[in-house]
C-alpha positions in Angstrom: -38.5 58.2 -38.7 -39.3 59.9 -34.9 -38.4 60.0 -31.8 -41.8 59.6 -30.6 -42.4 55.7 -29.8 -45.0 54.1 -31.3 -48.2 53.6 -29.4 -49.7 49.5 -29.2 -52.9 49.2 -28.3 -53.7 44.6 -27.6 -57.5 44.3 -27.2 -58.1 41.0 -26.7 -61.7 40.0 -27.7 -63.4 37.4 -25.2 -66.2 35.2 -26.1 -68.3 32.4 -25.9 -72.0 31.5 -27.6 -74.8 31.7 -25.6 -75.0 27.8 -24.6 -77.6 27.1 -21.8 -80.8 24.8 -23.2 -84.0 27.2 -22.1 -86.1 24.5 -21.5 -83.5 21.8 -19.5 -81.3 24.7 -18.0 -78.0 22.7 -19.0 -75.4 23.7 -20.8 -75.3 22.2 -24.1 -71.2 22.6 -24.5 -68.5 23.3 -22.0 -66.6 26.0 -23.8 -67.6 28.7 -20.9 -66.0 26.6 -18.2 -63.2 25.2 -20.2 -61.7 27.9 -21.9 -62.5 29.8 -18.3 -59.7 27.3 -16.8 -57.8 27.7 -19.8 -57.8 31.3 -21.0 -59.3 34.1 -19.2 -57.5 34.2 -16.1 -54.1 33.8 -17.5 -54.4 36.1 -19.6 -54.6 38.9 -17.9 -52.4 37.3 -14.6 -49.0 37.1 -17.3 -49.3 41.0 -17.4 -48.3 40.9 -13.0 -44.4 40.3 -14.8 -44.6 42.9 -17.2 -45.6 46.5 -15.8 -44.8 48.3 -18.4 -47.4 46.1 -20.6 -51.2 48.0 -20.6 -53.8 46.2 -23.0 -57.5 46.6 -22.9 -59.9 43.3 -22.5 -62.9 43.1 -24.3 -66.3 40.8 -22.8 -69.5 39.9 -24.5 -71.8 40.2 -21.3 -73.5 37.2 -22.3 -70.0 35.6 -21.4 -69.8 37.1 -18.3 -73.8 36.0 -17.5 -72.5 32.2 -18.1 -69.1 32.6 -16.2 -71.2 33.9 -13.5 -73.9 31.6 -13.3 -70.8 28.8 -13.0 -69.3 30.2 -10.1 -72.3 31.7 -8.2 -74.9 29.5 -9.3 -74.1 25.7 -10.2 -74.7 25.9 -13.4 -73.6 22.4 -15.2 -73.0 21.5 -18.7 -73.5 17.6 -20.5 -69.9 17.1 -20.3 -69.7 18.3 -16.6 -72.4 15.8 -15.8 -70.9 13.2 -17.4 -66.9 13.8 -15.6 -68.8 14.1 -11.9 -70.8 10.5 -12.5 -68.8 7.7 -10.9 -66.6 5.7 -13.8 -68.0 2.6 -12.6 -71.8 3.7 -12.7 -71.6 5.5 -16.3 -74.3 3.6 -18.8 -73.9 2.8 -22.3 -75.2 6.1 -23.6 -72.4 7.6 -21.8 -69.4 5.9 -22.0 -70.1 6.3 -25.8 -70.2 10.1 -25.2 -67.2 10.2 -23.5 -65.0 8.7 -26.3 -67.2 10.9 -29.0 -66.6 14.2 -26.8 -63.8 13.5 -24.1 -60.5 13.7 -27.2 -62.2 17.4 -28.2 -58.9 19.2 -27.5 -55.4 19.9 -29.5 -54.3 16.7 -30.0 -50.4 18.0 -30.2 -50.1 20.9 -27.7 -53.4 19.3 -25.0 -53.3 15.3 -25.4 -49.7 14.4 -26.5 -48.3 15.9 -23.6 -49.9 13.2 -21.1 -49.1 9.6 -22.3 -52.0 8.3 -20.8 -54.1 10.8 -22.8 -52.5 10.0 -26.1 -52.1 6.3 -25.3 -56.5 6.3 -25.3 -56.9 8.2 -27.8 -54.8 6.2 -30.0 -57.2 3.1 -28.7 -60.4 4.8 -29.3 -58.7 5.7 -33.1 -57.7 9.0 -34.7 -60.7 8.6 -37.0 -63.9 8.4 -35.3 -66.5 6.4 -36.9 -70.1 7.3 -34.6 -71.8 4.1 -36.0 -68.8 1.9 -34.0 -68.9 3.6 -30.9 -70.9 1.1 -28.7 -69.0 -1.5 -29.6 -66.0 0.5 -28.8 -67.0 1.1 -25.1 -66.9 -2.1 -24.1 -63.4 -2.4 -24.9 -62.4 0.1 -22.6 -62.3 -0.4 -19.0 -63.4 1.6 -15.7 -60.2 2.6 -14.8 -59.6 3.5 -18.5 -63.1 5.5 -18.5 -62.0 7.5 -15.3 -58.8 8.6 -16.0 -60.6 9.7 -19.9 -62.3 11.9 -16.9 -59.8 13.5 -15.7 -57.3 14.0 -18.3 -60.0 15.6 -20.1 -60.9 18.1 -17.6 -56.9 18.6 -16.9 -55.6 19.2 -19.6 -58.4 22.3 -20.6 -57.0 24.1 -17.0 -53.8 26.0 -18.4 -50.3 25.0 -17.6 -49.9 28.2 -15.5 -52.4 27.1 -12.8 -51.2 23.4 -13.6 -47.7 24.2 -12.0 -48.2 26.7 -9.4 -51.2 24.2 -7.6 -49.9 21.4 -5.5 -52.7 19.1 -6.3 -53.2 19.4 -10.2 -49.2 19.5 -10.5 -49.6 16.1 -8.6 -52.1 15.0 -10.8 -49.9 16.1 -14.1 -46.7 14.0 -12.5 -49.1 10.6 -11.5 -51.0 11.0 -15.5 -52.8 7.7 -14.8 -54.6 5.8 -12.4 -56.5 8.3 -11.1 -59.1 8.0 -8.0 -62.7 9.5 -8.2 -61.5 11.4 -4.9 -58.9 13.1 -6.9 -61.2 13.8 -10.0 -63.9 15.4 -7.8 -61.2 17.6 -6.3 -59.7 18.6 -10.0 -63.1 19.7 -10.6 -63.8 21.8 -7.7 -60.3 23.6 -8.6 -61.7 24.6 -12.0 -65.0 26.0 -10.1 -62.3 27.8 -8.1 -60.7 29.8 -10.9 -64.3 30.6 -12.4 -64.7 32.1 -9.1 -61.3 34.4 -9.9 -61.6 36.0 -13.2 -64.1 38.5 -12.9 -62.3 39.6 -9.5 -58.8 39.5 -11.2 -60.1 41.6 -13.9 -62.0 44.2 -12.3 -58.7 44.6 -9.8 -56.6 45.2 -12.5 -59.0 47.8 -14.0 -59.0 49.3 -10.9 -55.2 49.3 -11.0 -55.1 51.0 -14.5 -53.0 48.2 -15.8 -55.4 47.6 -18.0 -59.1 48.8 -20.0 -62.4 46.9 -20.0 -64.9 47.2 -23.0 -68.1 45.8 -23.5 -70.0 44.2 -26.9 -73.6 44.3 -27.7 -75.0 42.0 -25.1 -75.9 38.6 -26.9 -73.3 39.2 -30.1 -75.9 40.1 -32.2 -74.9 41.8 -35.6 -75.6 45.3 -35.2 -76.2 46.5 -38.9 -78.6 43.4 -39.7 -80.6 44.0 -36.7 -81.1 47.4 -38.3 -82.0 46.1 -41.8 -80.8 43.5 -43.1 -81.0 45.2 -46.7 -77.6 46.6 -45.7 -76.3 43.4 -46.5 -76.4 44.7 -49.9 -73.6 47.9 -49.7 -70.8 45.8 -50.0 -72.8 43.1 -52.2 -75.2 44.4 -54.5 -75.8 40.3 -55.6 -76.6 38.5 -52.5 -79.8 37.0 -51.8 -81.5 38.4 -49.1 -84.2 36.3 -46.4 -88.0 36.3 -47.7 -88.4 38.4 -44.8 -86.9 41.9 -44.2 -85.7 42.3 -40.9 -85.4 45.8 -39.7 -85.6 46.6 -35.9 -83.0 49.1 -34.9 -84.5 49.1 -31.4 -82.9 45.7 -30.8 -79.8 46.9 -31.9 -80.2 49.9 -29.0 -81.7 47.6 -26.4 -78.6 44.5 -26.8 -75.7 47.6 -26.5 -78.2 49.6 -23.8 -78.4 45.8 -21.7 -74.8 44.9 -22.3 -73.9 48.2 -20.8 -75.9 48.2 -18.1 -74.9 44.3 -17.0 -71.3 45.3 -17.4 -71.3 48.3 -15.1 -73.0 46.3 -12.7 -70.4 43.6 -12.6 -67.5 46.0 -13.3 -68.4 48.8 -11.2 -68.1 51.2 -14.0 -69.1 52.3 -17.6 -67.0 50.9 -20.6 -65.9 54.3 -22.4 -65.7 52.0 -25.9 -67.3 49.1 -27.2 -66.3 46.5 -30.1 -69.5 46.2 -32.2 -69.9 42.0 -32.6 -67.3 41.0 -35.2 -66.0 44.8 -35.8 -69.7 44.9 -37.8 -70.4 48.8 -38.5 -72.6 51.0 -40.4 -73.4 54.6 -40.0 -77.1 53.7 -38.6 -75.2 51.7 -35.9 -72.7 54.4 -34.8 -75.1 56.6 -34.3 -77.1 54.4 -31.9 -73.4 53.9 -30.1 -73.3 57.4 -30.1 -76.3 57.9 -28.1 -75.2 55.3 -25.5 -72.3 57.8 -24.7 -69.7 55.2 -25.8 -66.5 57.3 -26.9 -64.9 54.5 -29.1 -65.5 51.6 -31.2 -62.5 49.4 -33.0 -63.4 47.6 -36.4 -61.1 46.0 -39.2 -58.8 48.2 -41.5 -60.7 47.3 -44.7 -63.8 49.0 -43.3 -61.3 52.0 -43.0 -60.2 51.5 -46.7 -63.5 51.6 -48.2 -64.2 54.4 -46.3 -61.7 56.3 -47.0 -62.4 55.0 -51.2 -58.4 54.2 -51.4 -56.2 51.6 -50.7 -54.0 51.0 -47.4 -51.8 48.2 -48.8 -50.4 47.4 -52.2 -51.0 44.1 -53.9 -48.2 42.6 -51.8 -50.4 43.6 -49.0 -47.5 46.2 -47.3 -48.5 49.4 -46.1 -48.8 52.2 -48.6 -51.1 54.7 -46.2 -49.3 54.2 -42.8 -50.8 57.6 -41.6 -55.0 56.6 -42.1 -54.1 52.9 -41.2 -52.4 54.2 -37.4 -54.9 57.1 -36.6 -57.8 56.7 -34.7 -60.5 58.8 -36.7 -64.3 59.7 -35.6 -68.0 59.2 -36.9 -70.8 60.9 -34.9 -68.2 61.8 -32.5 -67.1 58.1 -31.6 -63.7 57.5 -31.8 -62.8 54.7 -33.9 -59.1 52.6 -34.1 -58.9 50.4 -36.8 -57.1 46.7 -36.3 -54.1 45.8 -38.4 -55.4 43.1 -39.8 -52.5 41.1 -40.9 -50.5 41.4 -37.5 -53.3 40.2 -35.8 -54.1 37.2 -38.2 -50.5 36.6 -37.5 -50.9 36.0 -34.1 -54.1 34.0 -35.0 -53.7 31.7 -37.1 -49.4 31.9 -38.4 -47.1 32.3 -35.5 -48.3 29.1 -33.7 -46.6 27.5 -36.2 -43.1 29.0 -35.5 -40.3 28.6 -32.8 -42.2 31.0 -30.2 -39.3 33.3 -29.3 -38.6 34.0 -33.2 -42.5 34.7 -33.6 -42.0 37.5 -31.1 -39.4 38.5 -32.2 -40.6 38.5 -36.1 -43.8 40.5 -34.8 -41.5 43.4 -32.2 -39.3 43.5 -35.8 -42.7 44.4 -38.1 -43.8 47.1 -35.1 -40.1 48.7 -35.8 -40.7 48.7 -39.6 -43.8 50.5 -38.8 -42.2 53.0 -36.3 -39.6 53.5 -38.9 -42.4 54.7 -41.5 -45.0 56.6 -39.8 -44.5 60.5 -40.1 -42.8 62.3 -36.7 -45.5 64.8 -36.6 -47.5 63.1 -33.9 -48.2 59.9 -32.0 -49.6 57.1 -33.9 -51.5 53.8 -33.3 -51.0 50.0 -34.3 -54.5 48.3 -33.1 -54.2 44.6 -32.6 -57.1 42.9 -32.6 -58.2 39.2 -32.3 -60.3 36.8 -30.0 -58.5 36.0 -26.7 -58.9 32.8 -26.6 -59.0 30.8 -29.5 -55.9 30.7 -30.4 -53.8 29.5 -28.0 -54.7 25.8 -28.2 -52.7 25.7 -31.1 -49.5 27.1 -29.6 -46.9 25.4 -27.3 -47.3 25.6 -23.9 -50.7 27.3 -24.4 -49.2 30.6 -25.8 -46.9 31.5 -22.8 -43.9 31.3 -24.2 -44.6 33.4 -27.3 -46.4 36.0 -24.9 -43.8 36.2 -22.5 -41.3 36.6 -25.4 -43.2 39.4 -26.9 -44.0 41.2 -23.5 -40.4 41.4 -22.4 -39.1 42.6 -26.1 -41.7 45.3 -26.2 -40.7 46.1 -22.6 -36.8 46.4 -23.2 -38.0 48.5 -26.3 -37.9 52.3 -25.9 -39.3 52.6 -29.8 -42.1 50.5 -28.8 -44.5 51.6 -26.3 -48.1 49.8 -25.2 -51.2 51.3 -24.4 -54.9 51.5 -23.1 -57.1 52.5 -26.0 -58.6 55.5 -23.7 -55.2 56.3 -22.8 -54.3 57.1 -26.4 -57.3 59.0 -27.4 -57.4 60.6 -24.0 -54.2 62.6 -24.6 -55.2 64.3 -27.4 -55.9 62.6 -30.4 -59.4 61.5 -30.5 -59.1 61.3 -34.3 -60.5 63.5 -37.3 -63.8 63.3 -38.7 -64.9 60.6 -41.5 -67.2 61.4 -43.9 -69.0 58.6 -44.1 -68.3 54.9 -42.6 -68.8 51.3 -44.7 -71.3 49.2 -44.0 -69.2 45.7 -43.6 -67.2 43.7 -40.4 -64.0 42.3 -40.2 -64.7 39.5 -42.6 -63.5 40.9 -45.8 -65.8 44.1 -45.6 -69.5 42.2 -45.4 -71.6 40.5 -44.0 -71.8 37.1 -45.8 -70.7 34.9 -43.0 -74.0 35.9 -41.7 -76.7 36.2 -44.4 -76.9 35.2 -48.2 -76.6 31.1 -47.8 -80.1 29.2 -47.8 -79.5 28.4 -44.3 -78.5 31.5 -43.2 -81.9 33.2 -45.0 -84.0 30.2 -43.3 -82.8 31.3 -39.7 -83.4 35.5 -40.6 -86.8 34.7 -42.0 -87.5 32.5 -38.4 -86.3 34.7 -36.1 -88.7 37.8 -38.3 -91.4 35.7 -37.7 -91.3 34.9 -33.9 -90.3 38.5 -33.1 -93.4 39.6 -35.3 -95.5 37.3 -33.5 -94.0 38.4 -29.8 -94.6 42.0 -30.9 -98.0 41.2 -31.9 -98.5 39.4 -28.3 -96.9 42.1 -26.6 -99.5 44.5 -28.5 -102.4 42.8 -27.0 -101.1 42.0 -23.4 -99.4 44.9 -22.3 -99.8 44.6 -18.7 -97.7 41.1 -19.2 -94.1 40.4 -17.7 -92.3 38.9 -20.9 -88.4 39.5 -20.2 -88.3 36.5 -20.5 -89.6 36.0 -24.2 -88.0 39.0 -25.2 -84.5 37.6 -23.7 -85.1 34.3 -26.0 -85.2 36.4 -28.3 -82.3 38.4 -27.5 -80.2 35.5 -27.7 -81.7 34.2 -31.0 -80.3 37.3 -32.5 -76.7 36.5 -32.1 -74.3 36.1 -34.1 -72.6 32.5 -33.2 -75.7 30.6 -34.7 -75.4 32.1 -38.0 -71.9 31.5 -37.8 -72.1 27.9 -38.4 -75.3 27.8 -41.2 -73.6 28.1 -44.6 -70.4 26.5 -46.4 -68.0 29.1 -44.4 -67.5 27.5 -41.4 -67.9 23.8 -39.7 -67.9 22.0 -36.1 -68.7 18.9 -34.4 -71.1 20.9 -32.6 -72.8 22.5 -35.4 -75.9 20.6 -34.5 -75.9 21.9 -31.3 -75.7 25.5 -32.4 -78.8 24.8 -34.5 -81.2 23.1 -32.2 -80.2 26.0 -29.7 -81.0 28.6 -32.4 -84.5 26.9 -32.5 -84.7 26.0 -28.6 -84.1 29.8 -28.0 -87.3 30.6 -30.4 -89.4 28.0 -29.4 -88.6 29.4 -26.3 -90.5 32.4 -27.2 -93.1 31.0 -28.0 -93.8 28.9 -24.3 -93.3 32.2 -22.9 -96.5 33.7 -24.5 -98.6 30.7 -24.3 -98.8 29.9 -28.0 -98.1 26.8 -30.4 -94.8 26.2 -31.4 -94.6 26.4 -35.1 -93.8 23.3 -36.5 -90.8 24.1 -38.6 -89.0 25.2 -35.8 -88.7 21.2 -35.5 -86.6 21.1 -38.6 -83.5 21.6 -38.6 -81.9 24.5 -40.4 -79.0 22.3 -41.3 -79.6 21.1 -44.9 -78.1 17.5 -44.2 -79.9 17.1 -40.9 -83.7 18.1 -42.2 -84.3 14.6 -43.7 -85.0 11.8 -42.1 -83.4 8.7 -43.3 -86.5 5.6 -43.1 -85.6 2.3 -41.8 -87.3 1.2 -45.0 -87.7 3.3 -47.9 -90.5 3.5 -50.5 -90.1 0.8 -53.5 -93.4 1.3 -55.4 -96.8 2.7 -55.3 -99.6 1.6 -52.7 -103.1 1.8 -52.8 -104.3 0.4 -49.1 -107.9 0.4 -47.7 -108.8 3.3 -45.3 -110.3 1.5 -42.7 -108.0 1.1 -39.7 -106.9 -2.1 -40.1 -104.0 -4.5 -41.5 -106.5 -5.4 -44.1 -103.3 -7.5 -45.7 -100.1 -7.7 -45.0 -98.9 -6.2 -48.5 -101.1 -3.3 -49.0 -98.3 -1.5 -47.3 -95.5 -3.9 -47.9 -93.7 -1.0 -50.5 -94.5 1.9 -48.5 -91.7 3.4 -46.0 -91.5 3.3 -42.3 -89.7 4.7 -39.7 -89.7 3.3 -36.0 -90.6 6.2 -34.0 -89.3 4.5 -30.9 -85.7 4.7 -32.4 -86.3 7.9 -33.6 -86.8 9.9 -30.5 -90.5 10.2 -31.0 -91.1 11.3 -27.3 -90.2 15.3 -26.4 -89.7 14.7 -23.0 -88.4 11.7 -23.0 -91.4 9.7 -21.6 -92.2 5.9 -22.9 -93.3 6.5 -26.1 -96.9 5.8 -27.3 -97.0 5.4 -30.9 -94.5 3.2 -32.3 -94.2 3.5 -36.2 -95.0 5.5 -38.9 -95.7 4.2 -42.8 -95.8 6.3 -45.8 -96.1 6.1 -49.5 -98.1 7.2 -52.6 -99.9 6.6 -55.9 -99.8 9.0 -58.8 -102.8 11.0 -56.8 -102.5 10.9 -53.1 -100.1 10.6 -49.9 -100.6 7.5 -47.4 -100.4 7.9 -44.0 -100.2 5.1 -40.9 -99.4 5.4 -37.9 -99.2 2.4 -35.1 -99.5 2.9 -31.7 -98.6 0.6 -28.7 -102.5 0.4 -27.6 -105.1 0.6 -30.3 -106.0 4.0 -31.8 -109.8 3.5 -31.1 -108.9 3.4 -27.4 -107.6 7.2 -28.0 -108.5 9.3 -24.8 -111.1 11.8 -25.5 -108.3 14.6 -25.2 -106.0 13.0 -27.1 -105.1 14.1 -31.1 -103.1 13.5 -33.9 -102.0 16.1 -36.1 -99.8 16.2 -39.7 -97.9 19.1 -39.9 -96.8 20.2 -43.6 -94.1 23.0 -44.1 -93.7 21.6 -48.1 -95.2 22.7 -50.3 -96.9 25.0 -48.4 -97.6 25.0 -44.7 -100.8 23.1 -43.7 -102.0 21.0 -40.7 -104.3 17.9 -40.4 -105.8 17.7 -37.0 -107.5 14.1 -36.3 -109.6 14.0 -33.3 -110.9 10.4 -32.0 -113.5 11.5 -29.6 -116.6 11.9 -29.6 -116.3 10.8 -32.9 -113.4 10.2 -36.0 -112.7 13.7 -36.8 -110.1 15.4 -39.3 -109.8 18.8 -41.0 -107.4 20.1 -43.0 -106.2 24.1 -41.5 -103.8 26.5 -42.8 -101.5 29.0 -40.7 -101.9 33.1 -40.6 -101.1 35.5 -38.6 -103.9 35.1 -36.2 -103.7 31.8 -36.3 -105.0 28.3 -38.0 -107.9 28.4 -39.8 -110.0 25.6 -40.8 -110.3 24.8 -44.6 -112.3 21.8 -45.1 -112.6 18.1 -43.8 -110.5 15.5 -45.0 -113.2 12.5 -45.2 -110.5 9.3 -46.5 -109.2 8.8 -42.5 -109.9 5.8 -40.1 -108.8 5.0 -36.9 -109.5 1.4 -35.1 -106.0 -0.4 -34.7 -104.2 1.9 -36.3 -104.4 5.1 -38.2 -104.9 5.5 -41.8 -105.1 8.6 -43.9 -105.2 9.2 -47.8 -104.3 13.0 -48.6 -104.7 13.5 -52.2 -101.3 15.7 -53.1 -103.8 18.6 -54.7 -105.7 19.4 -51.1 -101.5 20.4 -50.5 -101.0 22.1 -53.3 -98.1 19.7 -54.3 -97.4 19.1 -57.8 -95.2 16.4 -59.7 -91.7 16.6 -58.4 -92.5 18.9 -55.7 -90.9 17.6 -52.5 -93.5 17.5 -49.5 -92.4 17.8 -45.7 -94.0 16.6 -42.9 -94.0 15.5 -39.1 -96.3 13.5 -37.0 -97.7 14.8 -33.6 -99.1 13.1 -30.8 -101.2 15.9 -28.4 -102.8 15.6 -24.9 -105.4 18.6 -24.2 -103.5 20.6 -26.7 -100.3 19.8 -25.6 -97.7 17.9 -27.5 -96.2 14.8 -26.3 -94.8 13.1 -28.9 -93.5 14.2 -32.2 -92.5 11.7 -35.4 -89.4 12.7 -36.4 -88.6 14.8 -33.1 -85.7 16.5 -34.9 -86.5 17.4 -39.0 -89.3 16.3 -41.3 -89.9 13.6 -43.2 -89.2 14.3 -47.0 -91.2 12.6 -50.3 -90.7 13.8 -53.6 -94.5 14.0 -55.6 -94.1 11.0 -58.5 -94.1 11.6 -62.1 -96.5 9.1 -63.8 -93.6 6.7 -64.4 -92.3 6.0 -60.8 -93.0 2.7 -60.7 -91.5 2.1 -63.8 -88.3 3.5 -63.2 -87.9 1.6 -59.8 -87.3 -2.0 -61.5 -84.4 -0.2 -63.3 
């Protein structure tokens, strides 16, 4: 026991995915401006009623870059689109996204408390079923739809700003009814708090209330930027991506950029830096070391391996209370190290609990810790968690329980907050380490992150477009291509891998994968190239597939001549209605209009209709069959000045021509046969594919827009096991 209170360092850890569309400009998801009327602001506005109470903030600058281009630039998101359109002028398409989208919130602590919120969603149903949805819509009326407008958009502003405005306290008391007057006002009042955090922040920095830190810029993770062979420190077993990935200059240029953005928005250079999800390796600290940032913060377990012994017994108490509570140093960067079970307590346990005995039960574990730290010298409990993710799940959006715990640590002489900088600035910077694990704060590795299929699919994409823009970049030096290279950037973080794998799940998971892609193709357009077609597919496992409207039921053996030559030559092949499908990437009237496949025991099938006859094909117009299965491959089927196909495979420099593919025909419609051995497809071998429609080299349609179609290569008794 000491006299000597003991030191709290809060560094709360704000951030959002990168979610802006490169191509449309829009927002994809609302999370930036939401939890930016929900979370940021009150955060760090609680702290005016506790003085005593110094914690240090923590911003991605890509969060920063979207808050920003909110509330200076107009940015808009689907859902913000969708609240400002008139109730009575919403389509079809959108009233359906509105009772898919509009419930996304805590259904306890952010719906139940407005009747009118609760009473809809009970109406729409608890369990959402998306094939029901249009029906659904027309059950619900305008009124009904405007005031799903509002309350939506309400209840994400917190309850702090809810009570102390006039006009959304008005709007809480009325909770129905509501006029588009009054929704267009509720949503100029959340523009009006985007427009206060930054300012609110950077005046209590000024203040010394509190610390600012930056992360890498994009919330990339650092070690895998490096090499992704690291992966294999902590596990030996896990299968890496086809493709190594190795560029410790990104790693350099994402902290050097997110530096550099946050001193100009700041007015001042972050002294420490929390590496994207407390990932660290000794490659990585010595690249923060030449940034001249003086700390880092990671997760105890990192510590423990480090060290090579245990912090905690089996019961998970603290057996090493003097390594766990001292900051220590690698390269000469200080690093604190997060307790991680009081922080998962605030996380994910004390939401559960009456709020004042969670503070209370947390102020109680800090003086069991006081209690059992030497007296030598002052020591350090780091708490460490995202800022805003939790308090959804609390009562009253966290208040209570943080106004609890601020005035108990405040009234508590034993207990005594404080900057990070401030601690390690009076004299205990913390001793050397020999050497530092290569893990995060996800039990010591990196799996979250590589080792699942989809996880190794998105590393081996994003090798390949950086090789390909480093390639460009080789040749074209004069060029301007920030904007490539920040596609890029933003490909390398860390929130899409998040979501590939069995780890984690989200509605939105789709969303975070066609981003992912968006943000290569992305590339790509930049530098004037093709996009490669597998950039199409999904990632996702369950979303690569396409389902056809009709599936195959037997072999087929049609006539190549580009005509309905009979009506059952492809009566048991499969078709998909590339109308309903999405067929057109920009969203024009689409020109072809289905797609048949099928097979024999030798070849693929191929049709494709079109809504005018494919001999009336412009002379710049093509067709081309994109293969990724079993290997990657392209048929390119020109129609002027005559019938034309080839068959091409991809390099590095490009496509190169193989050999003609002489079984095509194109009159009415197309037809192809492509015996499965020119693509190197063998029985049971599954082949992908996609149709594309070009225009001078430029694609305009694309059959399925989103994923491939999928065929498995029949054994010789196909048709014989279908009548079973």
């Amino acid at each position: 026991m000491t006299d000597r209170p003991l030191y709290i360092s809060f560094l709360w850890h704000m951030h959002q995915p990168y979610y802006k569309d490169p191509f449309t400009g829009l927002y994809r998801l609302p999370w930036v401006r939401l939890h930016g009327t929900k979370d940021y602001l009150d955060m760090v506005d609680i702290l005016s009623d506790f003085p005593d109470v110094k914690q240090t903030f923590n911003f991605t600058p890509s969060l920063l870059e979207q808050i920003i281009d909110y509330s200076d630039h107009q940015a808009r998101d689907q859902y913000l689109v969708v609240s400002l359109k008139r109730a009575s002028d919403l389509d079809i398409q959108e009233r359906m996204f509105i009772l898919q989208n509009f419930f996304l919130a805590n259904w306890d602590h952010m719906i139940k408390p407005f009747p009118r919120y609760y009473e809809l969603l009970r109406k729409r149903g608890f369990r959402l079923i998306s094939s029901e949805l249009k029906r659904m819509a027309t059950y619900f009326s305008v009124q009904e739809f405007l005031d799903l407008q509002v309350l939506f958009n309400l209840c994400w502003v917190d309850p702090a700003h809810r009570k102390k405005d006039p006009l959304l306290d008005e709007l809480v008391r009325k909770g129905r009814e509501f006029t588009e007057e009054e929704k267009t006002l509720l949503l100029e009042k959340q523009l009006e708090l985007l427009r206060r955090i930054i300012p609110r922040y950077r005046e209590m920095a000024a203040e010394g209330r509190i610390e600012l830190s930056v992360s890498p810029f994009y919330h990339p993770i650092l070690p895998l930027l490096c090499d992704t062979n690291v992966a294999k420190i902590a596990l030996p077993d896990i299968r890496l991506p086809k493709k190594r990935f190795a560029h410790p200059e990104d790693a350099q240029r994402q902290i050097r950029m997110g530096i550099e953005y946050f001193e100009q928005v700041f007015g001042q250079r972050p002294a420490g830096l929390w590496p994207s999800e407390g990932s660290v390796s000794e490659e990585v600290l010595r690249i923060i070391a030449g940034e001249g940032i003086r700390w880092i913060a990671t997760d105890e377990d990192i510590l423990s391996i480090s060290l090579g012994k245990p912090l905690r017994d089996a019961s998970r108490n603290v057996i090493d209370s003097r390594s766990l509570y001292s900051p220590h140093q690698f390269e000469g960067v200080s690093i604190v190290f997060r307790d991680h079970a009081l922080s998962d307590l605030i996380g994910f346990e004390y939401a559960r609990w009456d709020s004042r005995k969670a503070a209370e039960d947390l102020i109680a574990k800090l003086l069991h810790i006081w209690r059992s730290v030497p007296g030598d010298r002052p020591y350090l409990v780091s708490i460490i968690l995202d800022g805003e993710n939790a308090w959804e799940y609390y009562a009253n959006d966290g208040h209570d329980f943080l106004r609890f715990l601020y005035e108990g640590i405040s009234k508590e002489h034993r207990l005594k907050t404080v900057t990070v900088s401030d601690f390690l600035g009076s004299g205990y910077p913390g001793s050397p380490l020999p050497r530092i694990h290569a893990g995060s704060w996800i039990y010591a590795n990196f799996a979250v992150w590589i080792g699942h299929e989809e996880d190794n699919t998105a590393w081996d994409y994003l090798a390949e477009t950086r090789g390909d823009l480093a390639r460009f970049q080789a040749t074209h030096p004069n060029d301007d291509l920030s904007r490539a290279w920040k596609a890029l950037y933003i490909a390398e973080g860390s929130d899409w891998n998040w979501w590939y794998g069995d780890e984690h799940s989200t509605e939105n998971q789709k969303d975070f994968d066609e981003l992912f892609r968006l943000h290569l193709m992305k590339v790509y357009r930049e530098i004037g190239k093709e996009i490669p077609p597998h950039l199409f597919s999904p990632v996702l496992r369950e979303d690569r597939s396409i389902t056809p409207s009709v599936t195959i039921r037997g072999f087929i053996d049609p006539k190549i001549d580009g005509i309905v030559t009979s009506y059952y030559e492809w009566y048991q092949a499969a078709s998909i209605d590339i109308r309903k499908a999405g067929g057109s990437m920009h969203k024009a009237e689409s020109v072809l209009s289905t797609l048949y496949y099928g097979f024999n025991k030798e070849s693929l099938f191929l049709r494709v209709d079109a809504t005018v006859p494919l001999r009336e094909f412009a002379e710049d117009m093509s067709v081309s069959i994109d293969f990724t299965k079993p290997s990657v491959k392209r048929i390119v089927i020109s129609f002027r000045p005559s019938l034309h196909a080839r068959i091409l495979r991809r390099t590095e420099s490009g496509w190169q021509t193989l050999q003609d593919l002489p079984d095509v025909a194109a009159d009415n419609i197309l037809e192809a046969r492509i015996p499965f051995e020119l693509l190197g497809a063998r029985e049971r071998d599954e082949i992908c594919f996609s149709v594309c429609l070009a225009k001078d080299g430029e694609e305009v349609e694309r059959c399925p827009f989103r994923g491939h179609v999928s065929i498995t290569v029949p054994t010789p008794d196909f048709e014989a096991m279908m009548w079973y």
